[in-house]
OpenMM code with the backbone's topology and positions (N, CA, C; nanometers):
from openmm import Vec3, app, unit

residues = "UNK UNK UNK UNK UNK UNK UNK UNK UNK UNK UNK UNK UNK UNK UNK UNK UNK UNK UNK UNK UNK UNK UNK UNK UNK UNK UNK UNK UNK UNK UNK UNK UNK UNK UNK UNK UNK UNK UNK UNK UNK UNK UNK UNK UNK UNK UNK UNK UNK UNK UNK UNK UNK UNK UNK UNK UNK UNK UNK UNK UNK UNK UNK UNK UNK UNK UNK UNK UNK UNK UNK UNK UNK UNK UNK UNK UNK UNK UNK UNK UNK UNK UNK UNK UNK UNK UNK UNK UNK UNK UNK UNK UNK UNK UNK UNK UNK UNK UNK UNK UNK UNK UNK UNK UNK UNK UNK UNK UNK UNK UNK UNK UNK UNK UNK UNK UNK UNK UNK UNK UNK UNK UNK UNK UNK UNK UNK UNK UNK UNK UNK UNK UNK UNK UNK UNK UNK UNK UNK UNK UNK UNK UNK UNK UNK UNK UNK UNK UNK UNK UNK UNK UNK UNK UNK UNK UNK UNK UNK UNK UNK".split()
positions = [
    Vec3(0.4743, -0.9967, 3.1986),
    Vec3(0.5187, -1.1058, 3.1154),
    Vec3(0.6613, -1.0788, 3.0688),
    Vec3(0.7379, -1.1826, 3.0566),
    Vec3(0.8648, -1.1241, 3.0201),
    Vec3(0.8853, -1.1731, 2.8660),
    Vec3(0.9975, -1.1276, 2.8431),
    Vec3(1.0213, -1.1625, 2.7133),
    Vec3(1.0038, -1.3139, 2.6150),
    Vec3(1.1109, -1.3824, 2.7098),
    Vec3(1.1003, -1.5445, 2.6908),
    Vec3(0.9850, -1.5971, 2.6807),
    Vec3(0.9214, -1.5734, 2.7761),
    Vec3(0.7484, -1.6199, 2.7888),
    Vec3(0.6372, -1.5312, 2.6642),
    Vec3(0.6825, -1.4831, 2.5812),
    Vec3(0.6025, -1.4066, 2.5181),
    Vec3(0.5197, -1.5012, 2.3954),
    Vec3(0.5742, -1.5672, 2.3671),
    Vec3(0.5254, -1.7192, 2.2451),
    Vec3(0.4381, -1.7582, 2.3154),
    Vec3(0.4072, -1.7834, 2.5024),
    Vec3(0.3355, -1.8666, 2.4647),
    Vec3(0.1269, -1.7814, 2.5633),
    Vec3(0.1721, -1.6546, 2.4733),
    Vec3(0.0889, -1.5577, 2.4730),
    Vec3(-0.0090, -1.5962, 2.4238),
    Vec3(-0.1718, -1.5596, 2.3856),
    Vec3(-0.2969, -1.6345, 2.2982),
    Vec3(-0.3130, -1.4917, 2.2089),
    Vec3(-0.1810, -1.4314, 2.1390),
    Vec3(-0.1934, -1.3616, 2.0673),
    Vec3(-0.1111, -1.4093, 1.9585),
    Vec3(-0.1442, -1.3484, 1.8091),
    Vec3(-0.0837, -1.3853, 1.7294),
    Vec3(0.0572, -1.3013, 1.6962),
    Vec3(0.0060, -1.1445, 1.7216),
    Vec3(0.1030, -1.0461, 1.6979),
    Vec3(0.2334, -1.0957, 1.7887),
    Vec3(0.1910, -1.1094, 1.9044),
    Vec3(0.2578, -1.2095, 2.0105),
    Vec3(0.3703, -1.3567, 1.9804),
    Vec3(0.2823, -1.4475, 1.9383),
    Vec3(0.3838, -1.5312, 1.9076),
    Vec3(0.3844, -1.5199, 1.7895),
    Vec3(0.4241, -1.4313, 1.6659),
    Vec3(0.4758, -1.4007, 1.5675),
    Vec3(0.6112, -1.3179, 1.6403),
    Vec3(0.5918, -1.2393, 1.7076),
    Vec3(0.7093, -1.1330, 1.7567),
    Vec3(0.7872, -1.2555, 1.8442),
    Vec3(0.7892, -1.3347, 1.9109),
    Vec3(0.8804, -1.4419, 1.9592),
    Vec3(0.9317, -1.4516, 1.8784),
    Vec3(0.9372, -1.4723, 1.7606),
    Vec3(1.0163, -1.5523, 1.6385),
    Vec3(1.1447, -1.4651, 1.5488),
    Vec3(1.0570, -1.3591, 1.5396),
    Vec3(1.0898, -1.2271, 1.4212),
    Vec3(1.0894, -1.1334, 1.5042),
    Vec3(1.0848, -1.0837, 1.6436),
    Vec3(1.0617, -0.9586, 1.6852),
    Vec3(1.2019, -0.9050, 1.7246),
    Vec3(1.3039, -0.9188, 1.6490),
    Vec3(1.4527, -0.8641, 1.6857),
    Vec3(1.4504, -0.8339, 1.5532),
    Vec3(1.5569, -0.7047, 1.5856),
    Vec3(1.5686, -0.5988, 1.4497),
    Vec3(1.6850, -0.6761, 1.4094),
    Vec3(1.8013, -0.7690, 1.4596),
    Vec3(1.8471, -0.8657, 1.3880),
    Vec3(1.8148, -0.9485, 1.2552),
    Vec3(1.7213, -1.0668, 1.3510),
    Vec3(1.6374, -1.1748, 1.2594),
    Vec3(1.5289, -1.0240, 1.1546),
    Vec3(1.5034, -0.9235, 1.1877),
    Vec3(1.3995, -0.8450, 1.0805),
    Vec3(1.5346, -0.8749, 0.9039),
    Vec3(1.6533, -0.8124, 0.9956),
    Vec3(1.7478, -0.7704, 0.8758),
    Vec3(1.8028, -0.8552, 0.7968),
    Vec3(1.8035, -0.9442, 0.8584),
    Vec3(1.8726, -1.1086, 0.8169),
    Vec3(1.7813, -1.1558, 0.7051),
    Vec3(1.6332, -1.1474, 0.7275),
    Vec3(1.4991, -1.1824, 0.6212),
    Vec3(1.5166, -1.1204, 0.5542),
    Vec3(1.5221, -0.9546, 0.5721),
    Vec3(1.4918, -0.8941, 0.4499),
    Vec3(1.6324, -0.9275, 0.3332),
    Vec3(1.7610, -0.9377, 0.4092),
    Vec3(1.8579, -1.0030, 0.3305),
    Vec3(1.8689, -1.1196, 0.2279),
    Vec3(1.7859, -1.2245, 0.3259),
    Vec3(1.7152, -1.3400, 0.2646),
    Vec3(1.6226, -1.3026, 0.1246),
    Vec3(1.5628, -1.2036, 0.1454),
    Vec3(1.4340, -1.1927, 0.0547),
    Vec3(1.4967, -1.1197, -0.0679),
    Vec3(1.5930, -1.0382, -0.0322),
    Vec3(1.7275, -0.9852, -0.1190),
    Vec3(1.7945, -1.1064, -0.1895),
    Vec3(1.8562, -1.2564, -0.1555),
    Vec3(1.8701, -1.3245, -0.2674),
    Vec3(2.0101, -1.3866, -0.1651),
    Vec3(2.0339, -1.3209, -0.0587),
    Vec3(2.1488, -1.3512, 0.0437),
    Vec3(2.1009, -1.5179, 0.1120),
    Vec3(2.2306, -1.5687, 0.1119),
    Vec3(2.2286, -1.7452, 0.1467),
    Vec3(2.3043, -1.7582, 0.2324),
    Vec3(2.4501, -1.7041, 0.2249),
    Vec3(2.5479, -1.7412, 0.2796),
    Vec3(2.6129, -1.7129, 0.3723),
    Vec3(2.6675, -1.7491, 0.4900),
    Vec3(2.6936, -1.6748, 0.6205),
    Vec3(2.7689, -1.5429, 0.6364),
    Vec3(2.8737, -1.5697, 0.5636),
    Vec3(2.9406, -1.4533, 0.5493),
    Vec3(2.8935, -1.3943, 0.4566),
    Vec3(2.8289, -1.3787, 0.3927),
    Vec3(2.7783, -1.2508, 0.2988),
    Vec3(2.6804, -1.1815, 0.3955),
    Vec3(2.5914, -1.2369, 0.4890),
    Vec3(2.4993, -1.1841, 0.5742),
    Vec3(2.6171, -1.1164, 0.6641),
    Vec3(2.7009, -1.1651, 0.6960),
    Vec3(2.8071, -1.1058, 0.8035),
    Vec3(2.8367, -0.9971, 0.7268),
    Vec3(2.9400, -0.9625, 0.6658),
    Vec3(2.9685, -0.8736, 0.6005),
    Vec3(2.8194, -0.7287, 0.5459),
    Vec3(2.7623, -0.7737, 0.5441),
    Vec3(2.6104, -0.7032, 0.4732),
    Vec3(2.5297, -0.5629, 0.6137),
    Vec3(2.5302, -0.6939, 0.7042),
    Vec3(2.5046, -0.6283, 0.8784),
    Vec3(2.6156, -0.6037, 0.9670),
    Vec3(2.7076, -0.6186, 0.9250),
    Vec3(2.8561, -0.5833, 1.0082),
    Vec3(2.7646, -0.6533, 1.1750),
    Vec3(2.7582, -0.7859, 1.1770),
    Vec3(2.7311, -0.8229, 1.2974),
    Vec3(2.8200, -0.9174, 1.3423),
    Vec3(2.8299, -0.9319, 1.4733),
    Vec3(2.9232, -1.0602, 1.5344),
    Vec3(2.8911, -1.1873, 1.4578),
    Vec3(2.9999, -1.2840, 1.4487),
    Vec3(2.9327, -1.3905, 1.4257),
    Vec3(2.8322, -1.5213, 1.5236),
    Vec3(2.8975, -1.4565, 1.6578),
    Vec3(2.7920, -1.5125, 1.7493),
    Vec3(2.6284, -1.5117, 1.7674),
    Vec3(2.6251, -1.3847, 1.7350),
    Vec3(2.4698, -1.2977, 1.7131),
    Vec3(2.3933, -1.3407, 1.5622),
    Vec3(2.4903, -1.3284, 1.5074),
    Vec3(2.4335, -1.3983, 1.3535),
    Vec3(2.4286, -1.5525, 1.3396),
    Vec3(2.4800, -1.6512, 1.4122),
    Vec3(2.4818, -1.7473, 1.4139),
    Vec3(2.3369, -1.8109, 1.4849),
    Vec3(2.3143, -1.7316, 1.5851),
    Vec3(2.1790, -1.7486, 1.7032),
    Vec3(2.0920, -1.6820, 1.6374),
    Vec3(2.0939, -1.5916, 1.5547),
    Vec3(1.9478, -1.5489, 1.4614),
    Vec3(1.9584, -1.6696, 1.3783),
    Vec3(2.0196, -1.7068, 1.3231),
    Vec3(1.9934, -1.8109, 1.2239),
    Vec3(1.9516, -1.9469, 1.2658),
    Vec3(1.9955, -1.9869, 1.3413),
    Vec3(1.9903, -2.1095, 1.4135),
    Vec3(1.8187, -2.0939, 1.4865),
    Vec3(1.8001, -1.9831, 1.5600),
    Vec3(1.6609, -1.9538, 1.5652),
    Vec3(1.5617, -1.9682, 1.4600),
    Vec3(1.5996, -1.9261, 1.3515),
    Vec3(1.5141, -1.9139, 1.2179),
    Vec3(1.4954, -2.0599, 1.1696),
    Vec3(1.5987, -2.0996, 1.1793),
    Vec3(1.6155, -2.2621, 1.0991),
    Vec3(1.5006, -2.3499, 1.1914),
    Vec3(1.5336, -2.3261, 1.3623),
    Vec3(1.4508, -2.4340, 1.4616),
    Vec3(1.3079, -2.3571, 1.4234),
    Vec3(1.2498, -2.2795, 1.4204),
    Vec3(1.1217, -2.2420, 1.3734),
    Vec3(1.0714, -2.2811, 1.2636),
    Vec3(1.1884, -2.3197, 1.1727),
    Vec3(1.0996, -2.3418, 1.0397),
    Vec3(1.0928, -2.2772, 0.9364),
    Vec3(1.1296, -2.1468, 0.9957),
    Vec3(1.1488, -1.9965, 0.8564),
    Vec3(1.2527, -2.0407, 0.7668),
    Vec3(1.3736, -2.0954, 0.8042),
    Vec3(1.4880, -2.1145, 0.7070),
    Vec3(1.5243, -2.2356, 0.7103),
    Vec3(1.5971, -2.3343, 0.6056),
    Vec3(1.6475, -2.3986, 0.5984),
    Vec3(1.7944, -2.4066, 0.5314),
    Vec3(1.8965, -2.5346, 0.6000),
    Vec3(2.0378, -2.5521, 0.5480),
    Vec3(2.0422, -2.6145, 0.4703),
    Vec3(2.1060, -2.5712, 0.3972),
    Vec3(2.1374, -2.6246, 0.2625),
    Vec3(2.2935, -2.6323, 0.1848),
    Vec3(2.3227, -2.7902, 0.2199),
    Vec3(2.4858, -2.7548, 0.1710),
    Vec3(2.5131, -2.7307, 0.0229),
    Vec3(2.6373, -2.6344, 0.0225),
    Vec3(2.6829, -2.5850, -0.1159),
    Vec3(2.8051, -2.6187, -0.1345),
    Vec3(2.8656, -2.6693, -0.0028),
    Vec3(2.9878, -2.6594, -0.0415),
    Vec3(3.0170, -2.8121, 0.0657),
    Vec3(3.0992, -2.9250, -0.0006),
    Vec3(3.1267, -3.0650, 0.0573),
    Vec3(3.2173, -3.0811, 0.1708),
    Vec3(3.4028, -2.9824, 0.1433),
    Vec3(3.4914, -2.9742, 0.2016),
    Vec3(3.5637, -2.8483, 0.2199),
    Vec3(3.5416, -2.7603, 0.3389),
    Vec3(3.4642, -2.7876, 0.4307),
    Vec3(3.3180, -2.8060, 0.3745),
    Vec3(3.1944, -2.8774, 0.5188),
    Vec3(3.1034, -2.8778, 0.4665),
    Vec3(3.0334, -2.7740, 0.5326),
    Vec3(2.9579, -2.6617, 0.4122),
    Vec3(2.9543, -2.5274, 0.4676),
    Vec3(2.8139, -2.5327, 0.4094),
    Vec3(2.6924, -2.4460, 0.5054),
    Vec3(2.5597, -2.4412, 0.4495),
    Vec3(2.5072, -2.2804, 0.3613),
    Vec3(2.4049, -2.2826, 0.3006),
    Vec3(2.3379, -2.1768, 0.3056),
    Vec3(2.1980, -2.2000, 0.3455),
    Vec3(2.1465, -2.0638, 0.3479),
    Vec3(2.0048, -2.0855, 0.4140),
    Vec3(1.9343, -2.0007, 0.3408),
    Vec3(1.7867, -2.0943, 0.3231),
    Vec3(1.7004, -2.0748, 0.1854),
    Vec3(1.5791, -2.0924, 0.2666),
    Vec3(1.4945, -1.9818, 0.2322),
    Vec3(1.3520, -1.9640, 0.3003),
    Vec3(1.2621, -2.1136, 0.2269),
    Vec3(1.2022, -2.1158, 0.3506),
    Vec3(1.0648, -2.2509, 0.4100),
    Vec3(0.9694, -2.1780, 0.3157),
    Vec3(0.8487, -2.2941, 0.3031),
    Vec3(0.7107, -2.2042, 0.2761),
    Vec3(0.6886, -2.1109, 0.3432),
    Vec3(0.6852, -2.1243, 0.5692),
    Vec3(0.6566, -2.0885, 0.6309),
    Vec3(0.7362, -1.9077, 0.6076),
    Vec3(0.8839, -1.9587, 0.5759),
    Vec3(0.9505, -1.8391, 0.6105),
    Vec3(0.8867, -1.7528, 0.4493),
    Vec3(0.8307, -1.7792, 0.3267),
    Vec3(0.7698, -1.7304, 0.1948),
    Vec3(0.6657, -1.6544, 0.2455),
    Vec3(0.5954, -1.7215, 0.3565),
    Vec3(0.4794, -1.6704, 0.3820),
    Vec3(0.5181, -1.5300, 0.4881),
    Vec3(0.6358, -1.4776, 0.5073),
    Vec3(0.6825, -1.3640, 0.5895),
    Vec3(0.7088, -1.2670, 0.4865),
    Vec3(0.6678, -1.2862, 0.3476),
    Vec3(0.7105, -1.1621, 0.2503),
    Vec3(0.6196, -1.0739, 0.2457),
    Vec3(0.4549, -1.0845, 0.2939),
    Vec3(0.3731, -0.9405, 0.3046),
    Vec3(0.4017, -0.8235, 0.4636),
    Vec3(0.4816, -0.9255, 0.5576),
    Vec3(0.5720, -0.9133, 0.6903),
    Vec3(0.6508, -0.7873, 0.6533),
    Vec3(0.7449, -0.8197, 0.5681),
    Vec3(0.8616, -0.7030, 0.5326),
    Vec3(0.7791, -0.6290, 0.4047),
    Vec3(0.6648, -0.6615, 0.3142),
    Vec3(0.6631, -0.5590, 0.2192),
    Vec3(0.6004, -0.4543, 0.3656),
    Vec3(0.5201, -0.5001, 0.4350),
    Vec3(0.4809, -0.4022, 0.5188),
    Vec3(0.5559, -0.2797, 0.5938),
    Vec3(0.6679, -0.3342, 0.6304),
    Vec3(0.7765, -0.2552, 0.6529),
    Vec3(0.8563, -0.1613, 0.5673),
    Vec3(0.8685, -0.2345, 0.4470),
    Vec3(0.9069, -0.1332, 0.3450),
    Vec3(0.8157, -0.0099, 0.3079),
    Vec3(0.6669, -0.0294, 0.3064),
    Vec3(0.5683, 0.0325, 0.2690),
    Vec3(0.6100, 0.1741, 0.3816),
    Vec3(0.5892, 0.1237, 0.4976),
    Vec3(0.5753, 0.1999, 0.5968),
    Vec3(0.7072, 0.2899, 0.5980),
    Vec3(0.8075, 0.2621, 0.6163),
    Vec3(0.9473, 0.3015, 0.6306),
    Vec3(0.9774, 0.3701, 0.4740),
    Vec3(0.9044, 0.3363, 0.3671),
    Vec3(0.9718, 0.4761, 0.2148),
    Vec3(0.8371, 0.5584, 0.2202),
    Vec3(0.7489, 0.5282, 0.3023),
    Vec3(0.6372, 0.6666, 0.3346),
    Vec3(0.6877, 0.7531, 0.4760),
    Vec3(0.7090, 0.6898, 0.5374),
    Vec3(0.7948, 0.7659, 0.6653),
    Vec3(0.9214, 0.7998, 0.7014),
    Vec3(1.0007, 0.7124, 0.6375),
    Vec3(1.2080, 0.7526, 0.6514),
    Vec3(1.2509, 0.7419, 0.5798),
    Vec3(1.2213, 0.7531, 0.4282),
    Vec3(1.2858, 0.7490, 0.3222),
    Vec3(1.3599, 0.8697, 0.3571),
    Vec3(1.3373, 0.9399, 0.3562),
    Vec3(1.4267, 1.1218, 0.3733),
    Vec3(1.4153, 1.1540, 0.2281),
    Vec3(1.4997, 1.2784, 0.2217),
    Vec3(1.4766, 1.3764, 0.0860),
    Vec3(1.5425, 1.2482, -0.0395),
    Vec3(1.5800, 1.1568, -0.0110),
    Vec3(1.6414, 1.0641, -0.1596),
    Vec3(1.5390, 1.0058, -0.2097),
    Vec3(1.4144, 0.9319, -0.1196),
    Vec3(1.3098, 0.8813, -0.1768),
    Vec3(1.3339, 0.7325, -0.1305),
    Vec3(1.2749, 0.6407, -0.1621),
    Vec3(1.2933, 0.4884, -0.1044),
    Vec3(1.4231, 0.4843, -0.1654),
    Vec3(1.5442, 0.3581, -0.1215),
    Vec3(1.6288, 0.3007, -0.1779),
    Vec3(1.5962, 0.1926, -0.2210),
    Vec3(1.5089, 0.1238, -0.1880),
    Vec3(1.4173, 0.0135, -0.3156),
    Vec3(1.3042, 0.0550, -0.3970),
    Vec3(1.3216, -0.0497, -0.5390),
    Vec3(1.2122, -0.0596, -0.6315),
    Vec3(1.1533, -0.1591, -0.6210),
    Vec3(1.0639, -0.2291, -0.5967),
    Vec3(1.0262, -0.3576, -0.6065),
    Vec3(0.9044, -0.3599, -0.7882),
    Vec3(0.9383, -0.4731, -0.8391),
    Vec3(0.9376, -0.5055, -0.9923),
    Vec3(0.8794, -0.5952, -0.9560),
    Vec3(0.7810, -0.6363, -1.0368),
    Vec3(0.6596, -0.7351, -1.0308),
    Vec3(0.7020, -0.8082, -1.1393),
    Vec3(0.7348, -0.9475, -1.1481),
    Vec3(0.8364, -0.9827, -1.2233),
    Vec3(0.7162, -1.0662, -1.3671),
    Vec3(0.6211, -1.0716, -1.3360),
    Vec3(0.5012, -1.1249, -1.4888),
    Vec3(0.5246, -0.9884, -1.5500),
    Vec3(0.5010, -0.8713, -1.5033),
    Vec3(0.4294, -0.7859, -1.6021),
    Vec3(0.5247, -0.7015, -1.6426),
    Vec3(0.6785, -0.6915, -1.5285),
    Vec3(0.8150, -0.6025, -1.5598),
    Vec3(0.7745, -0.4352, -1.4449),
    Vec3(0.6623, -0.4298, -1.4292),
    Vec3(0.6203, -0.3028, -1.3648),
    Vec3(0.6729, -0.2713, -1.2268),
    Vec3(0.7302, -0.1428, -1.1858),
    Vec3(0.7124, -0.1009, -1.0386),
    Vec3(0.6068, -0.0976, -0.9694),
    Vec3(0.6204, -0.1585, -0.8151),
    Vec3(0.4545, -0.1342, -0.8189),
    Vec3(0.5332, -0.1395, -0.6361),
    Vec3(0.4175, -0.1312, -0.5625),
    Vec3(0.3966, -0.1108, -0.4061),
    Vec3(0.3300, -0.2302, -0.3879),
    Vec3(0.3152, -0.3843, -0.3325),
    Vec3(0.2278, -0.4575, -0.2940),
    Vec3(0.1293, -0.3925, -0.2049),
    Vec3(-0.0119, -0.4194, -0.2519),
    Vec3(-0.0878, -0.3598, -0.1263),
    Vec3(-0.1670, -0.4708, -0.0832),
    Vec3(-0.1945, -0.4319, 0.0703),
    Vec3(-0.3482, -0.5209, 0.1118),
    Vec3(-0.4580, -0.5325, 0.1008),
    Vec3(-0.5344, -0.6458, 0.0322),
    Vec3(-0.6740, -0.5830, -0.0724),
    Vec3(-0.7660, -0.7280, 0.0252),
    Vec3(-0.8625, -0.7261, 0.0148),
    Vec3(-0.9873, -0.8681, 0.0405),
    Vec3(-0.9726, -0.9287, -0.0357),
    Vec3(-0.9759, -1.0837, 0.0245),
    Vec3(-0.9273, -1.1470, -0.1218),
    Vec3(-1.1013, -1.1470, -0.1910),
    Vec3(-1.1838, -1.0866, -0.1191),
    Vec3(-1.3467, -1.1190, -0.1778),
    Vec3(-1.3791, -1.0379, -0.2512),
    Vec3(-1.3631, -0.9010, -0.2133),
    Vec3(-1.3991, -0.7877, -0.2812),
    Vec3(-1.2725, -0.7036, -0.3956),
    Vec3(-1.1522, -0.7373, -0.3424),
    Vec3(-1.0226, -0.7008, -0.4259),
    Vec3(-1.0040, -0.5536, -0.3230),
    Vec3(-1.0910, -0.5014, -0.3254),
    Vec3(-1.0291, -0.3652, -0.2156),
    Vec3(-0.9714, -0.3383, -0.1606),
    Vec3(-0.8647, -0.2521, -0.1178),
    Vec3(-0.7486, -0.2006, -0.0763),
    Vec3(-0.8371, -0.2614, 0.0915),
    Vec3(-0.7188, -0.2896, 0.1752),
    Vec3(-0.7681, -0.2918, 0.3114),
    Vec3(-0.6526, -0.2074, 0.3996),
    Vec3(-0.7951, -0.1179, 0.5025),
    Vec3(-0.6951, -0.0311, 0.5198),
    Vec3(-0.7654, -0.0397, 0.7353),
    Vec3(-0.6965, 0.0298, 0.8330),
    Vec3(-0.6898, -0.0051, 0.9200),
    Vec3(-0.8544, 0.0380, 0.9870),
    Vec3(-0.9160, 0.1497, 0.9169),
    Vec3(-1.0398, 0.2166, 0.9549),
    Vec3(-1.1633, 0.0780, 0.8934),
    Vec3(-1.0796, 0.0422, 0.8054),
    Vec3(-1.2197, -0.0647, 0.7285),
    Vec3(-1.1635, -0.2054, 0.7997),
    Vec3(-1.1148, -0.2430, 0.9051),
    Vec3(-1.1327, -0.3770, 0.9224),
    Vec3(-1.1950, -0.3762, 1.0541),
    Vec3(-1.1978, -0.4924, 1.1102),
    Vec3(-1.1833, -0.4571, 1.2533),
    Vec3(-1.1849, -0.6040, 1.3151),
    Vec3(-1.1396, -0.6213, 1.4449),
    Vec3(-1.0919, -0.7780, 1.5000),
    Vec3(-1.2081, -0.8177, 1.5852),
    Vec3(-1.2345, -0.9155, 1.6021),
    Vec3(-1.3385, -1.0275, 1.6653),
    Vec3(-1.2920, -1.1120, 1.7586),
    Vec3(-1.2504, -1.1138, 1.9031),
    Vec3(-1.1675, -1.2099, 2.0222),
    Vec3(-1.2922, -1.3616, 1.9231),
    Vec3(-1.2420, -1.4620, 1.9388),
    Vec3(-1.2814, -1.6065, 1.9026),
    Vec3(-1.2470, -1.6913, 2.0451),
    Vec3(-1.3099, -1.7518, 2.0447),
    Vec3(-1.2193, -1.8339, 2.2293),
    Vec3(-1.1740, -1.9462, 2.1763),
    Vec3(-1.0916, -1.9788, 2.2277),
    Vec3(-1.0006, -2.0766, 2.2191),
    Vec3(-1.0659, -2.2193, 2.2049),
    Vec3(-1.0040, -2.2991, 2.0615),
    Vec3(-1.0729, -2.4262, 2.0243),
    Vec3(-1.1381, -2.4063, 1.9419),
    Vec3(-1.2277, -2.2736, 1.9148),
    Vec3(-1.3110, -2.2780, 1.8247),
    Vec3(-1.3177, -2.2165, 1.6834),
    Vec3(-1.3413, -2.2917, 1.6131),
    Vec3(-1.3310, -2.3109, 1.4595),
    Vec3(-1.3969, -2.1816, 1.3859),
    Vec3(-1.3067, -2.0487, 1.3578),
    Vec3(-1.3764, -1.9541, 1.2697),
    Vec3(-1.5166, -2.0011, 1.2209),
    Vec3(-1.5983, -1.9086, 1.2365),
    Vec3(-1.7549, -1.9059, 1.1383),
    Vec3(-1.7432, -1.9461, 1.0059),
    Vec3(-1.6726, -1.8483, 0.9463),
    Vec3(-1.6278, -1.7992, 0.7942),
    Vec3(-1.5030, -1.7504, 0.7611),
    Vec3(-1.4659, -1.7917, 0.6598),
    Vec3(-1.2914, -1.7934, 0.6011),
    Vec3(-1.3003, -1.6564, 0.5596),
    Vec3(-1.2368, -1.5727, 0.5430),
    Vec3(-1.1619, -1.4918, 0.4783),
    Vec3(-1.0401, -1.4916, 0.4554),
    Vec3(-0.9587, -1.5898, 0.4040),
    Vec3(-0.8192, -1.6452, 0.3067),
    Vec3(-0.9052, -1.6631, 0.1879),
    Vec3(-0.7914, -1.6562, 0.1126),
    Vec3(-0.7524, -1.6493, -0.0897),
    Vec3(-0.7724, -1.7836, -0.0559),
    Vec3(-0.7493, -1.8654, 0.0037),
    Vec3(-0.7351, -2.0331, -0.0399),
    Vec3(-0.8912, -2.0812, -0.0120),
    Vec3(-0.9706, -2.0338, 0.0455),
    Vec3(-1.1158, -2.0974, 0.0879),
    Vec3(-1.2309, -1.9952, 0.0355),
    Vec3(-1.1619, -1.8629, 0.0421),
    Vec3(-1.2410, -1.7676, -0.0463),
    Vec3(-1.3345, -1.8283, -0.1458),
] * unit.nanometer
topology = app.Topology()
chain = topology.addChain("A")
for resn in residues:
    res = topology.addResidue(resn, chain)
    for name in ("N", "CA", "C"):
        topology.addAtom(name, app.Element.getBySymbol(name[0]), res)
């Protein structure tokens, strides 16, 4: 299978990685999720071409993850502000963070804090059931092939929970 053709895989990990699977578009989000809008501040931030940064973005926007948003009339210049879709990519990168200040932080320790902004606290987001609240971890789950068309048994989402 080659690359291009990888979306239209009957996996999810699959056509999730079509979208987001460049360490580009990874850096550009987590920038996004950092509070970054504006083209050149992302330029400057990733020291990337503007050709390359222009085609991650423009990718992100036709998917749905980001949207333009003008700030400025003359010239008329955009920024780009995360979708629901692209909101719903923030347990995406806490995952990465998790993984990467337990594995490459090096002797300094993470270079992020993440602050839970109700209660003021540091904290680690973790993955819990939304049924039981329990940490979910890779030994306690396990996957079920479903064939195609057919309608899960039983929900396990927070929203039908």
């Amino acid at each position: 299978m080659r690359w291009k053709e990888i979306g239209d895989n009957r996996c999810s990990v699959a056509r999730t990685l079509s979208v987001i699977g460049d360490p580009w578009t990874l850096l550009i989000l987590r920038d996004v999720f950092l509070g970054i809008r504006r083209f050149d501040d992302f330029q400057s931030r990733l020291d990337v071409t503007r050709h390359l940064l222009a085609d991650r973005l423009k990718k992100l926007v036709k998917a749905g993850i980001l949207r333009r948003e003008p700030y400025q009339e003359r010239p008329v210049r955009y920024e780009y502000r995360l979708t629901e879709k692209g909101h719903d990519l923030y347990p995406v990168l806490i995952a990465l963070i998790r993984w990467g200040d337990r594995w490459m932080a090096g002797a300094d320790g993470p270079p992020l804090e993440i602050v839970h902004r109700p209660c003021g606290h540091v904290m680690m987001p973790e993955l819990v059931c939304p049924h039981c609240q329990e940490p979910v971890v890779a030994r306690d789950a396990e996957a079920h092939p479903r064939p195609a068309g057919q309608k899960p048994a039983r929900t396990n989402s927070i929203e039908n929970g």
